[in-house]
C-alpha positions in Angstrom: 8.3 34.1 10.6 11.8 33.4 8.4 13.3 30.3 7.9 15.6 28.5 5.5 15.6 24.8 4.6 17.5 22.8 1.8 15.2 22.4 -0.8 15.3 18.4 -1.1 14.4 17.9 2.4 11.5 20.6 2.2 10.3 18.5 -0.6 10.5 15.1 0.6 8.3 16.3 3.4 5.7 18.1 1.2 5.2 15.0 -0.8 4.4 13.1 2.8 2.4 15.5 4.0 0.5 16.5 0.7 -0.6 12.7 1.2 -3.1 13.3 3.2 -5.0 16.6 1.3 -8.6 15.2 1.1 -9.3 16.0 -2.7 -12.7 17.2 -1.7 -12.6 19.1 1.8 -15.5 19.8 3.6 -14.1 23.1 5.2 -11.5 25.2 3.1 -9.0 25.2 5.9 -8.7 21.6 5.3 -7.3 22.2 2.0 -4.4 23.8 3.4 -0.5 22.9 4.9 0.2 22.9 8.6 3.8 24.9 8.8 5.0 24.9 12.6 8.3 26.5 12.9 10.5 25.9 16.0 13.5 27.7 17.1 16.3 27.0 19.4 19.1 24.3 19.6 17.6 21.6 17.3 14.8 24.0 14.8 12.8 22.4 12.9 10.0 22.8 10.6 7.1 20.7 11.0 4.4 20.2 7.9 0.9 18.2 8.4 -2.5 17.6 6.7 -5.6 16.0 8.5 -9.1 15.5 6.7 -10.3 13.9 10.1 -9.5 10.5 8.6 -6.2 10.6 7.7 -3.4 12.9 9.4 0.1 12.9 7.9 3.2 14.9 9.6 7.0 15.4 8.6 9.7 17.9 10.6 12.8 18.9 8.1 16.0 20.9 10.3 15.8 24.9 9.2 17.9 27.8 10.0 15.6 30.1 12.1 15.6 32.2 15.6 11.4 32.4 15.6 8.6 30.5 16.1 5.3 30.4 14.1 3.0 28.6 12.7 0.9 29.3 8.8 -1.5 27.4 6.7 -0.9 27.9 2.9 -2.9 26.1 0.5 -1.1 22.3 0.7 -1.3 21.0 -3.1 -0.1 24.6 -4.6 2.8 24.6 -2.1 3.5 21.0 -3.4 3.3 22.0 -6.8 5.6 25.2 -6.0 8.1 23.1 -4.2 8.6 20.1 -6.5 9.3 22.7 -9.6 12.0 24.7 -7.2 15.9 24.3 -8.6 18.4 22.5 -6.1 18.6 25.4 -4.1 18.1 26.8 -0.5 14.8 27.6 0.3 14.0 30.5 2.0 10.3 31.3 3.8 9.0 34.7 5.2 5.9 35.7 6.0 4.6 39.4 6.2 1.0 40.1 7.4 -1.7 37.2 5.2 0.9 36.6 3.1 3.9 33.6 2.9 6.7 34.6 0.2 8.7 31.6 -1.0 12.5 32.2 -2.5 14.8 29.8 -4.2 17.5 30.8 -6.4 15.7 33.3 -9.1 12.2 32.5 -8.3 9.9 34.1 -5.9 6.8 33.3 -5.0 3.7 35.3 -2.9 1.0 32.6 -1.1 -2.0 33.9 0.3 -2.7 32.1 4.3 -5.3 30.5 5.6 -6.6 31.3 9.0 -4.5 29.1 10.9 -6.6 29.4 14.2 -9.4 27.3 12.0 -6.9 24.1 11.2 -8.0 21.3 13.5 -5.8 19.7 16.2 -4.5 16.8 15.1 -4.8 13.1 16.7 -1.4 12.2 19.0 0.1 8.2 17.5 -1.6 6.4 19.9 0.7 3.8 22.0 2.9 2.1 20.8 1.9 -1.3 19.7 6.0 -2.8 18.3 8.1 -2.1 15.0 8.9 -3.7 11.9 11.6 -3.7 9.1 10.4 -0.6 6.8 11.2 -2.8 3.4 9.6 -6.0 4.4 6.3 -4.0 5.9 6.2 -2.3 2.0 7.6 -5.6 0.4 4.3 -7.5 2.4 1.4 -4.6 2.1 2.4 -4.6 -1.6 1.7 -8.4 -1.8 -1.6 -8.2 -0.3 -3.0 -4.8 -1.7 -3.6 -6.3 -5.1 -6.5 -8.1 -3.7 -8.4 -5.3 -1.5 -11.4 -4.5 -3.0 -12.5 -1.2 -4.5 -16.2 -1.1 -4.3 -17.2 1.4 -1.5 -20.6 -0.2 -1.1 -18.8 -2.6 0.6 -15.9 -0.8 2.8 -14.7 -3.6 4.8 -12.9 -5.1 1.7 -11.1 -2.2 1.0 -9.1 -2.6 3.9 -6.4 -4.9 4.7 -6.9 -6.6 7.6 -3.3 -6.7 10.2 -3.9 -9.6 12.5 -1.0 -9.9 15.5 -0.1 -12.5 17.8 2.6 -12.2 19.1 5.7 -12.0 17.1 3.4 -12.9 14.0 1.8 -10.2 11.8 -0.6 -11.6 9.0 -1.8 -9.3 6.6 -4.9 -10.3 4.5 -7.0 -8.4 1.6 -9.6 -10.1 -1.0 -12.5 -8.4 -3.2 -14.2 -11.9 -3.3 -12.6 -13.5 -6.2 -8.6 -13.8 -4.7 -7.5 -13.6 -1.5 -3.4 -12.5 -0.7 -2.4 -13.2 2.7 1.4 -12.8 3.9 3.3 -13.3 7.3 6.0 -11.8 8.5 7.6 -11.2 11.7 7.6 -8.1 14.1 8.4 -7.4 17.7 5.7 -6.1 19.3 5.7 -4.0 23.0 3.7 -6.9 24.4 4.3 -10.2 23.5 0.8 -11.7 24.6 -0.1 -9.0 21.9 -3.6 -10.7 20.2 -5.3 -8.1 18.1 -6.7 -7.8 14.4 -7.8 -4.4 13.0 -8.5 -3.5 9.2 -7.1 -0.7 7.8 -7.7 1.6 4.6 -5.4 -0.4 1.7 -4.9 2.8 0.0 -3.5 4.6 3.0 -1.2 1.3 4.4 0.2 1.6 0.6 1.3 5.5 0.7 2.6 4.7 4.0 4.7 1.7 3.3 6.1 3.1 0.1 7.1 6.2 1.6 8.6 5.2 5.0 11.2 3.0 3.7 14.0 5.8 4.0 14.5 4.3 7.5 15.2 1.0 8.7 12.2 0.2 10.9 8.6 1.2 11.1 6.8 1.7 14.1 3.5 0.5 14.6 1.0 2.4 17.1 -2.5 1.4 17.9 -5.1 2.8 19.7 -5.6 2.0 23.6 -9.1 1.3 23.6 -10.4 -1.7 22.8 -11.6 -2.0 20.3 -9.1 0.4 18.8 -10.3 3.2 16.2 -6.8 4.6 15.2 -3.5 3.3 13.9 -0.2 5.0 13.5 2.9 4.1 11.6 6.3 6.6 12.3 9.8 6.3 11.1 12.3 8.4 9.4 11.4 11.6 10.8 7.6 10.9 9.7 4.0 10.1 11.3 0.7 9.5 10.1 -2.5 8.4 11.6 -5.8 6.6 9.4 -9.0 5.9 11.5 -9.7 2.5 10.7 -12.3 0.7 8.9 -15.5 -1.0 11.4 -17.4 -3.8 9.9 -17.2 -7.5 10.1 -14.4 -9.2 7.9 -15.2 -12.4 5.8 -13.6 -15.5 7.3 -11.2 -15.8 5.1 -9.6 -19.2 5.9 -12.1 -21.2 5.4 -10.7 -20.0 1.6 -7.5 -21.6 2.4 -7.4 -24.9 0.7 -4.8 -26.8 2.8 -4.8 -30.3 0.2 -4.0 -30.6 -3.1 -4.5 -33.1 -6.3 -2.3 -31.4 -8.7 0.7 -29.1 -8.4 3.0 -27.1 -11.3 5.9 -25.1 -11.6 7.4 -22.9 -13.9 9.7 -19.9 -13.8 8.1 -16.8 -13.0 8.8 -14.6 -14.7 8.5 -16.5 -18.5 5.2 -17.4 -17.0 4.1 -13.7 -16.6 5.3 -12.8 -20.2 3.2 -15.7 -21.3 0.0 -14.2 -20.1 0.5 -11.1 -21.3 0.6 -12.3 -25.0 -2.0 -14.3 -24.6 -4.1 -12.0 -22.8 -4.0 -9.6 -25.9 -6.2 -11.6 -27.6 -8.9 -11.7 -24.6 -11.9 -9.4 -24.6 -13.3 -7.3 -21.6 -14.0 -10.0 -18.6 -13.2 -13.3 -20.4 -10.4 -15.4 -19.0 -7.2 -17.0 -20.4 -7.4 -21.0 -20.4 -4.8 -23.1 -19.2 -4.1 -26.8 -19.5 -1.5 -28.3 -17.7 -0.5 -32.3 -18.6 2.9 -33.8 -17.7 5.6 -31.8 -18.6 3.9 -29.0 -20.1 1.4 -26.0 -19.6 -0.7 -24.7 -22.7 -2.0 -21.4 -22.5 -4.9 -20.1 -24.6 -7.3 -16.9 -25.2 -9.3 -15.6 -27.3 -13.1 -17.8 -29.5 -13.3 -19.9 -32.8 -15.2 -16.7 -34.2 -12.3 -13.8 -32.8 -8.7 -13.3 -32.7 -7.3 -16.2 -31.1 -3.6 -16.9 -29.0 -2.1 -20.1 -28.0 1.3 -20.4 -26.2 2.7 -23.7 -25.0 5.6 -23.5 -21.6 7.7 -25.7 -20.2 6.6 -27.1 -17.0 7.4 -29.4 -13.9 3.6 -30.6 -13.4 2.4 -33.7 -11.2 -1.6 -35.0 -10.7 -4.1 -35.5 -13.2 -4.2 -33.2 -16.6 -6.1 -30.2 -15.8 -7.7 -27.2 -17.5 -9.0 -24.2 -16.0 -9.0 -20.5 -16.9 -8.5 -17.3 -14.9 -9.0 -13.5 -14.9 -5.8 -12.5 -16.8 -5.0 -9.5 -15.0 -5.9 -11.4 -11.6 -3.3 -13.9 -12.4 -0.8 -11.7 -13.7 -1.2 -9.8 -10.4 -0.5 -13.0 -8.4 2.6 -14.1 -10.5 4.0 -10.5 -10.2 3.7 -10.5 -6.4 5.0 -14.1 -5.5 9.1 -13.1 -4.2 10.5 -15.9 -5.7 12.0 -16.9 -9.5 9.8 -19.5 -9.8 6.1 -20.1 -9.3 4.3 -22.6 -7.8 0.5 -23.2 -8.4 -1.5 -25.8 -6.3 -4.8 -26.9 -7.5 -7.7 -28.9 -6.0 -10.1 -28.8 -8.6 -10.6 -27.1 -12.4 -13.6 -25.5 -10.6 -12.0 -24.8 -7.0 -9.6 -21.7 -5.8 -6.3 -22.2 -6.7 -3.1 -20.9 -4.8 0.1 -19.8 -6.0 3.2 -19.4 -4.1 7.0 -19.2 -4.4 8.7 -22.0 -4.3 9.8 -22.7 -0.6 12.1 -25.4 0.7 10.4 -27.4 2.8 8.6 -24.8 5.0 5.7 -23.2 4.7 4.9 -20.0 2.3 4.5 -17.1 3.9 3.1 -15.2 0.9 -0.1 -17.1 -0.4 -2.3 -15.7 -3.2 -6.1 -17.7 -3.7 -7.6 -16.8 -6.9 -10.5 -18.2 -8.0 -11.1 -20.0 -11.4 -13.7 -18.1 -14.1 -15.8 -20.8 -15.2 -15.7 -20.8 -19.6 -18.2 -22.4 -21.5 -17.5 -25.8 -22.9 
Protein backbone atom coordinates (compact mmCIF):
# COMPACT_ATOMS: atom_id res chain seq x y z
CA UNK A 1 0.00 0.00 0.00
CA UNK A 2 1.23 3.89 -0.86
CA UNK A 3 -0.66 6.78 -0.23
CA UNK A 4 -0.20 10.49 0.33
CA UNK A 5 -2.34 12.76 2.45
CA UNK A 6 -1.88 16.49 3.56
CA UNK A 7 -0.60 16.26 6.85
CA UNK A 8 -3.35 18.53 8.73
CA UNK A 9 -6.15 16.48 7.55
CA UNK A 10 -4.24 13.12 8.50
CA UNK A 11 -3.95 14.69 11.88
CA UNK A 12 -7.26 15.98 12.50
CA UNK A 13 -8.43 12.41 11.96
CA UNK A 14 -5.84 10.71 14.19
CA UNK A 15 -6.85 12.91 17.04
CA UNK A 16 -10.66 11.59 16.40
CA UNK A 17 -9.88 8.32 16.03
CA UNK A 18 -7.05 8.08 18.87
CA UNK A 19 -10.25 8.99 20.98
CA UNK A 20 -11.34 5.86 21.25
CA UNK A 21 -7.78 3.74 22.27
CA UNK A 22 -8.89 1.98 25.53
CA UNK A 23 -5.85 2.98 27.81
CA UNK A 24 -5.85 -0.61 29.04
CA UNK A 25 -6.81 -3.17 26.13
CA UNK A 26 -7.67 -6.47 26.89
CA UNK A 27 -6.21 -7.92 23.53
CA UNK A 28 -3.05 -6.08 21.92
CA UNK A 29 -4.69 -5.65 18.64
CA UNK A 30 -6.98 -3.35 20.32
CA UNK A 31 -4.21 -1.05 20.99
CA UNK A 32 -3.71 -0.42 17.46
CA UNK A 33 -5.20 2.13 14.28
CA UNK A 34 -7.50 0.82 11.68
CA UNK A 35 -5.95 2.30 8.22
CA UNK A 36 -8.38 1.29 5.25
CA UNK A 37 -7.17 2.72 2.09
CA UNK A 38 -9.49 3.06 -0.98
CA UNK A 39 -8.65 3.80 -4.46
CA UNK A 40 -10.51 5.01 -7.38
CA UNK A 41 -12.46 8.28 -8.23
CA UNK A 42 -13.03 9.65 -4.73
CA UNK A 43 -9.83 7.67 -2.44
CA UNK A 44 -9.87 7.98 0.76
CA UNK A 45 -8.24 6.87 3.82
CA UNK A 46 -10.29 5.69 6.53
CA UNK A 47 -8.81 5.54 10.40
CA UNK A 48 -10.85 3.80 13.43
CA UNK A 49 -10.40 2.45 16.96
CA UNK A 50 -13.09 0.19 18.79
CA UNK A 51 -12.40 -1.19 22.50
CA UNK A 52 -15.98 -2.94 22.10
CA UNK A 53 -17.47 0.16 23.94
CA UNK A 54 -16.59 2.83 22.12
CA UNK A 55 -15.77 2.89 18.16
CA UNK A 56 -14.48 6.11 16.56
CA UNK A 57 -13.96 6.54 12.60
CA UNK A 58 -12.63 9.50 10.31
CA UNK A 59 -11.93 9.15 6.17
CA UNK A 60 -9.26 12.06 4.98
CA UNK A 61 -9.06 12.30 0.66
CA UNK A 62 -5.36 10.67 -0.33
CA UNK A 63 -3.59 10.29 -3.52
CA UNK A 64 -3.42 6.47 -4.14
CA UNK A 65 -4.12 3.75 -7.08
CA UNK A 66 -4.34 0.58 -4.22
CA UNK A 67 -6.31 -0.64 -1.70
CA UNK A 68 -5.26 -1.99 1.72
CA UNK A 69 -5.81 -2.10 4.95
CA UNK A 70 -2.88 -2.02 8.30
CA UNK A 71 -3.13 -1.74 11.96
CA UNK A 72 -0.15 0.27 13.48
CA UNK A 73 -0.03 0.92 17.10
CA UNK A 74 -2.80 3.95 17.37
CA UNK A 75 -1.29 6.29 20.21
CA UNK A 76 2.48 6.11 18.72
CA UNK A 77 1.00 7.02 15.22
CA UNK A 78 -0.75 9.87 17.08
CA UNK A 79 2.23 10.92 18.74
CA UNK A 80 4.27 10.56 15.21
CA UNK A 81 1.68 12.49 13.37
CA UNK A 82 1.01 15.51 15.66
CA UNK A 83 5.02 16.24 15.78
CA UNK A 84 5.14 15.96 11.74
CA UNK A 85 6.03 19.69 9.96
CA UNK A 86 3.23 21.11 7.63
CA UNK A 87 4.08 18.89 5.05
CA UNK A 88 2.72 16.09 2.72
CA UNK A 89 2.55 12.87 4.24
CA UNK A 90 3.46 10.03 2.51
CA UNK A 91 2.63 6.11 3.68
CA UNK A 92 4.16 2.78 2.37
CA UNK A 93 4.07 -0.34 3.64
CA UNK A 94 6.58 -3.21 2.78
CA UNK A 95 6.08 -6.74 4.27
CA UNK A 96 5.17 -6.16 8.65
CA UNK A 97 6.29 -2.95 8.36
CA UNK A 98 4.50 0.80 7.68
CA UNK A 99 7.18 3.60 6.88
CA UNK A 100 5.97 7.14 7.43
CA UNK A 101 7.62 10.22 5.38
CA UNK A 102 7.11 13.96 5.83
CA UNK A 103 9.59 16.43 4.77
CA UNK A 104 13.11 15.19 6.47
CA UNK A 105 11.70 12.67 8.71
CA UNK A 106 11.06 9.11 8.27
CA UNK A 107 9.70 6.80 10.26
CA UNK A 108 9.52 2.64 10.33
CA UNK A 109 6.18 1.16 12.34
CA UNK A 110 5.96 -2.30 13.08
CA UNK A 111 1.91 -3.85 12.15
CA UNK A 112 -0.28 -5.56 13.92
CA UNK A 113 -2.11 -8.47 12.49
CA UNK A 114 -4.86 -6.77 10.92
CA UNK A 115 -6.98 -10.06 10.36
CA UNK A 116 -7.21 -9.97 14.54
CA UNK A 117 -8.92 -6.16 14.70
CA UNK A 118 -12.61 -6.66 15.33
CA UNK A 119 -15.47 -5.53 12.95
CA UNK A 120 -16.72 -2.62 13.94
CA UNK A 121 -20.60 -1.77 14.96
CA UNK A 122 -22.55 0.01 11.65
CA UNK A 123 -24.43 3.78 13.18
CA UNK A 124 -27.46 2.36 13.80
CA UNK A 125 -30.62 4.24 12.17
CA UNK A 126 -30.96 7.31 12.07
CA UNK A 127 -32.78 8.82 14.90
CA UNK A 128 -32.64 13.22 13.46
CA UNK A 129 -29.83 15.92 13.64
CA UNK A 130 -28.91 18.83 15.50
CA UNK A 131 -26.85 22.13 15.19
CA UNK A 132 -23.09 20.85 16.02
CA UNK A 133 -22.36 24.14 18.31
CA UNK A 134 -25.54 24.12 20.28
CA UNK A 135 -25.27 20.04 20.85
CA UNK A 136 -21.46 20.98 22.40
CA UNK A 137 -22.78 24.38 23.79
CA UNK A 138 -25.73 22.05 25.84
CA UNK A 139 -23.60 18.68 26.69
CA UNK A 140 -20.99 21.15 28.11
CA UNK A 141 -23.76 22.65 30.37
CA UNK A 142 -24.86 19.48 31.74
CA UNK A 143 -21.52 17.50 31.99
CA UNK A 144 -20.42 19.40 34.97
CA UNK A 145 -22.96 17.59 37.02
CA UNK A 146 -22.43 13.72 35.84
CA UNK A 147 -21.03 11.95 38.43
CA UNK A 148 -17.66 10.14 38.61
CA UNK A 149 -18.02 7.36 41.02
CA UNK A 150 -18.09 4.09 39.00
CA UNK A 151 -19.80 2.29 41.88
CA UNK A 152 -22.56 3.95 40.74
CA UNK A 153 -22.51 4.04 36.63
CA UNK A 154 -25.82 5.32 35.92
CA UNK A 155 -24.73 8.92 37.07
CA UNK A 156 -22.01 9.05 34.94
CA UNK A 157 -24.03 9.26 32.07
CA UNK A 158 -26.05 11.95 30.79
CA UNK A 159 -29.37 11.09 30.21
CA UNK A 160 -30.92 12.44 26.29
CA UNK A 161 -34.58 12.33 26.69
CA UNK A 162 -36.61 13.14 23.06
CA UNK A 163 -40.05 13.96 22.25
CA UNK A 164 -40.45 15.13 19.51
CA UNK A 165 -38.75 18.18 18.40
CA UNK A 166 -37.54 18.53 22.21
CA UNK A 167 -34.16 17.06 23.41
CA UNK A 168 -33.56 17.44 27.24
CA UNK A 169 -30.31 16.63 28.43
CA UNK A 170 -29.88 15.85 32.22
CA UNK A 171 -26.74 14.78 34.48
CA UNK A 172 -26.37 15.07 38.48
CA UNK A 173 -23.95 13.18 41.06
CA UNK A 174 -26.52 13.81 43.81
CA UNK A 175 -25.73 17.14 45.05
CA UNK A 176 -26.63 19.43 41.59
CA UNK A 177 -28.54 18.58 38.84
CA UNK A 178 -27.93 20.55 35.07
CA UNK A 179 -30.70 19.97 32.81
CA UNK A 180 -30.88 21.90 29.28
CA UNK A 181 -33.40 21.91 26.24
CA UNK A 182 -32.82 22.48 23.04
CA UNK A 183 -34.38 21.75 19.86
CA UNK A 184 -33.77 19.01 17.10
CA UNK A 185 -35.55 17.51 14.14
CA UNK A 186 -35.82 14.14 14.56
CA UNK A 187 -36.73 11.34 11.54
CA UNK A 188 -39.90 10.65 13.44
CA UNK A 189 -41.75 13.17 14.97
CA UNK A 190 -43.88 10.90 17.49
CA UNK A 191 -40.17 10.19 18.42
CA UNK A 192 -40.56 9.41 22.51
CA UNK A 193 -37.35 7.90 23.83
CA UNK A 194 -34.73 8.46 26.74
CA UNK A 195 -31.35 6.68 26.75
CA UNK A 196 -28.21 7.55 29.07
CA UNK A 197 -25.06 7.82 27.66
CA UNK A 198 -21.30 7.85 28.83
CA UNK A 199 -20.67 11.87 29.73
CA UNK A 200 -17.15 11.45 28.97
CA UNK A 201 -17.67 10.03 25.55
CA UNK A 202 -20.92 12.75 24.58
CA UNK A 203 -18.04 15.43 25.65
CA UNK A 204 -15.15 14.20 23.13
CA UNK A 205 -17.86 13.88 20.69
CA UNK A 206 -19.48 17.24 20.91
CA UNK A 207 -16.21 19.10 21.18
CA UNK A 208 -14.78 17.57 18.24
CA UNK A 209 -17.71 17.46 15.76
CA UNK A 210 -18.32 21.10 15.59
CA UNK A 211 -16.23 21.50 12.30
CA UNK A 212 -19.62 20.91 10.64
CA UNK A 213 -22.81 22.49 10.92
CA UNK A 214 -25.13 19.74 12.06
CA UNK A 215 -24.69 16.52 14.04
CA UNK A 216 -26.48 13.54 13.34
CA UNK A 217 -27.94 11.48 15.87
CA UNK A 218 -28.42 7.53 15.35
CA UNK A 219 -29.91 5.18 17.69
CA UNK A 220 -30.25 1.73 17.98
CA UNK A 221 -33.45 -0.09 16.45
CA UNK A 222 -34.31 -2.26 19.20
CA UNK A 223 -36.11 -1.24 21.85
CA UNK A 224 -34.66 -0.77 24.24
CA UNK A 225 -31.73 0.50 22.32
CA UNK A 226 -28.04 -0.48 23.37
CA UNK A 227 -26.05 1.77 20.88
CA UNK A 228 -25.95 5.43 19.88
CA UNK A 229 -24.13 7.15 17.05
CA UNK A 230 -23.33 10.74 16.39
CA UNK A 231 -21.65 11.59 12.54
CA UNK A 232 -20.90 14.80 10.94
CA UNK A 233 -18.04 16.36 9.27
CA UNK A 234 -16.57 13.49 7.66
CA UNK A 235 -16.66 11.55 11.21
CA UNK A 236 -18.53 8.66 13.18
CA UNK A 237 -18.47 7.19 16.43
CA UNK A 238 -20.51 4.75 18.24
CA UNK A 239 -20.65 4.28 22.63
CA UNK A 240 -22.80 1.40 23.99
CA UNK A 241 -24.89 2.97 26.36
CA UNK A 242 -25.17 2.96 30.04
CA UNK A 243 -28.34 0.24 31.60
CA UNK A 244 -29.53 1.00 34.94
CA UNK A 245 -32.45 2.91 36.33
CA UNK A 246 -31.99 6.85 36.34
CA UNK A 247 -33.06 8.89 39.53
CA UNK A 248 -36.27 10.93 38.92
CA UNK A 249 -34.84 13.88 38.69
CA UNK A 250 -37.80 16.33 38.55
CA UNK A 251 -39.09 15.81 41.52
CA UNK A 252 -35.59 17.95 42.18
CA UNK A 253 -37.03 20.69 40.20
CA UNK A 254 -38.38 23.25 42.53
CA UNK A 255 -41.01 25.09 40.43
CA UNK A 256 -41.88 28.08 43.36
CA UNK A 257 -39.82 30.43 44.85
CA UNK A 258 -39.63 32.87 48.10
CA UNK A 259 -36.57 34.76 47.24
CA UNK A 260 -34.86 35.58 43.98
CA UNK A 261 -31.28 37.69 43.11
CA UNK A 262 -29.36 38.83 40.32
CA UNK A 263 -26.11 39.90 39.71
CA UNK A 264 -23.76 39.95 36.66
CA UNK A 265 -22.11 36.87 35.95
CA UNK A 266 -19.27 37.17 35.48
CA UNK A 267 -18.20 39.67 38.66
CA UNK A 268 -20.10 37.04 40.57
CA UNK A 269 -17.71 34.17 39.44
CA UNK A 270 -14.54 36.37 40.32
CA UNK A 271 -16.12 36.84 43.63
CA UNK A 272 -16.03 33.25 44.50
CA UNK A 273 -12.92 32.60 43.44
CA UNK A 274 -11.35 35.10 46.02
CA UNK A 275 -13.27 34.03 48.49
CA UNK A 276 -12.88 30.49 47.91
CA UNK A 277 -9.11 30.87 48.54
CA UNK A 278 -9.55 31.10 51.94
CA UNK A 279 -11.81 27.79 52.15
CA UNK A 280 -10.33 24.54 53.20
CA UNK A 281 -10.86 20.99 51.52
CA UNK A 282 -14.96 20.37 51.51
CA UNK A 283 -16.17 23.46 53.46
CA UNK A 284 -18.43 25.92 51.63
CA UNK A 285 -18.42 29.62 50.91
CA UNK A 286 -21.48 31.52 52.82
CA UNK A 287 -23.61 33.90 51.25
CA UNK A 288 -26.11 36.35 52.56
CA UNK A 289 -28.25 38.15 50.42
CA UNK A 290 -30.49 41.25 51.99
CA UNK A 291 -32.01 44.01 49.71
CA UNK A 292 -29.71 45.38 47.46
CA UNK A 293 -26.74 43.46 48.35
CA UNK A 294 -25.05 39.96 48.44
CA UNK A 295 -22.17 39.31 51.06
CA UNK A 296 -19.98 36.62 50.39
CA UNK A 297 -17.85 34.90 53.08
CA UNK A 298 -15.20 31.86 53.66
CA UNK A 299 -12.94 30.77 55.68
CA UNK A 300 -13.41 30.28 60.52
CA UNK A 301 -12.81 32.77 63.52
CA UNK A 302 -9.65 30.47 64.19
CA UNK A 303 -8.18 30.44 60.10
CA UNK A 304 -7.60 32.66 57.30
CA UNK A 305 -10.77 34.37 56.72
CA UNK A 306 -12.37 36.36 53.23
CA UNK A 307 -15.38 38.50 53.06
CA UNK A 308 -16.49 40.29 49.77
CA UNK A 309 -19.66 42.35 49.61
CA UNK A 310 -21.55 42.67 45.56
CA UNK A 311 -23.99 44.58 44.30
CA UNK A 312 -27.21 42.94 43.79
CA UNK A 313 -30.88 43.16 42.54
CA UNK A 314 -32.44 40.79 45.42
CA UNK A 315 -36.33 40.50 46.34
CA UNK A 316 -37.86 38.02 49.47
CA UNK A 317 -36.81 37.68 52.80
CA UNK A 318 -32.83 38.12 53.87
CA UNK A 319 -31.23 34.84 53.29
CA UNK A 320 -28.04 33.05 54.11
CA UNK A 321 -26.85 29.88 52.79
CA UNK A 322 -23.55 28.39 51.70
CA UNK A 323 -22.48 26.17 48.84
CA UNK A 324 -19.64 23.94 47.45
CA UNK A 325 -17.43 26.61 45.88
CA UNK A 326 -16.28 24.89 43.00
CA UNK A 327 -20.04 23.46 42.51
CA UNK A 328 -21.21 27.01 42.27
CA UNK A 329 -18.45 28.28 40.36
CA UNK A 330 -19.29 25.46 37.93
CA UNK A 331 -22.96 26.60 37.71
CA UNK A 332 -22.18 30.45 37.18
CA UNK A 333 -19.60 29.49 34.48
CA UNK A 334 -22.13 27.34 32.53
CA UNK A 335 -25.31 29.69 32.71
CA UNK A 336 -25.15 31.52 28.67
CA UNK A 337 -26.15 34.63 29.72
CA UNK A 338 -24.21 38.06 31.32
CA UNK A 339 -26.09 37.94 34.11
CA UNK A 340 -27.11 35.36 36.70
CA UNK A 341 -30.16 34.57 38.25
CA UNK A 342 -30.50 32.50 41.48
CA UNK A 343 -33.95 31.31 42.80
CA UNK A 344 -34.19 30.11 46.21
CA UNK A 345 -36.93 28.29 48.36
CA UNK A 346 -35.25 27.76 51.44
CA UNK A 347 -31.55 28.45 53.23
CA UNK A 348 -31.74 24.63 53.50
CA UNK A 349 -33.48 23.65 50.08
CA UNK A 350 -31.89 23.21 46.39
CA UNK A 351 -31.40 26.26 44.78
CA UNK A 352 -31.49 27.00 40.91
CA UNK A 353 -29.54 29.28 38.92
CA UNK A 354 -30.37 30.38 35.51
CA UNK A 355 -29.66 33.15 32.90
CA UNK A 356 -31.78 35.74 32.92
CA UNK A 357 -34.64 35.13 30.40
CA UNK A 358 -37.36 37.47 29.18
CA UNK A 359 -40.40 36.23 30.09
CA UNK A 360 -40.04 32.55 28.95
CA UNK A 361 -38.83 29.83 30.43
CA UNK A 362 -34.93 28.85 30.96
CA UNK A 363 -33.83 26.30 29.03
CA UNK A 364 -30.56 25.76 30.88
CA UNK A 365 -31.35 25.10 34.70
CA UNK A 366 -28.57 24.11 37.14
CA UNK A 367 -29.98 22.71 40.98
CA UNK A 368 -27.32 22.70 43.42
CA UNK A 369 -27.85 21.90 46.68
CA UNK A 370 -26.99 23.99 49.84
CA UNK A 371 -23.88 22.49 52.36
CA UNK A 372 -25.32 22.87 55.61
CA UNK A 373 -22.40 25.05 58.06
CA UNK A 374 -22.52 25.07 61.54
CA UNK A 375 -24.11 27.97 63.35
Amino acid sequence: MKLQVERDHLADAVAWTARALPARPTAPVLAGMHLRAGSGGDAELTLSTFDYEVSAVASVPVITDEDGIVVVSGKLMAEIVRSLPARPVTLTTDGARATLKCGSATFTLMLLPAEEYPTLPELPPLAGSVGSDALASAIGQVAIAAGRDDTLPALTGIRIEISGESLTLVATDRYRLAVRELRWTPTRPDLNTAVLVPAKVLGDTARALTSGAEVQVSLGGDEPASLIGFSGAGRQTTTRLISGEYPRYQALLPSEFNAVAELPASVFAEAIRRVALVAERNTPVRLAFSTGQLVLEAGASDEAQAVEVLEADFTGEDLQIAFNPQFLLDGVGAIDSDTARLSFTSPTKPAVITGKSEGTAADYRYVLMPIRSAG
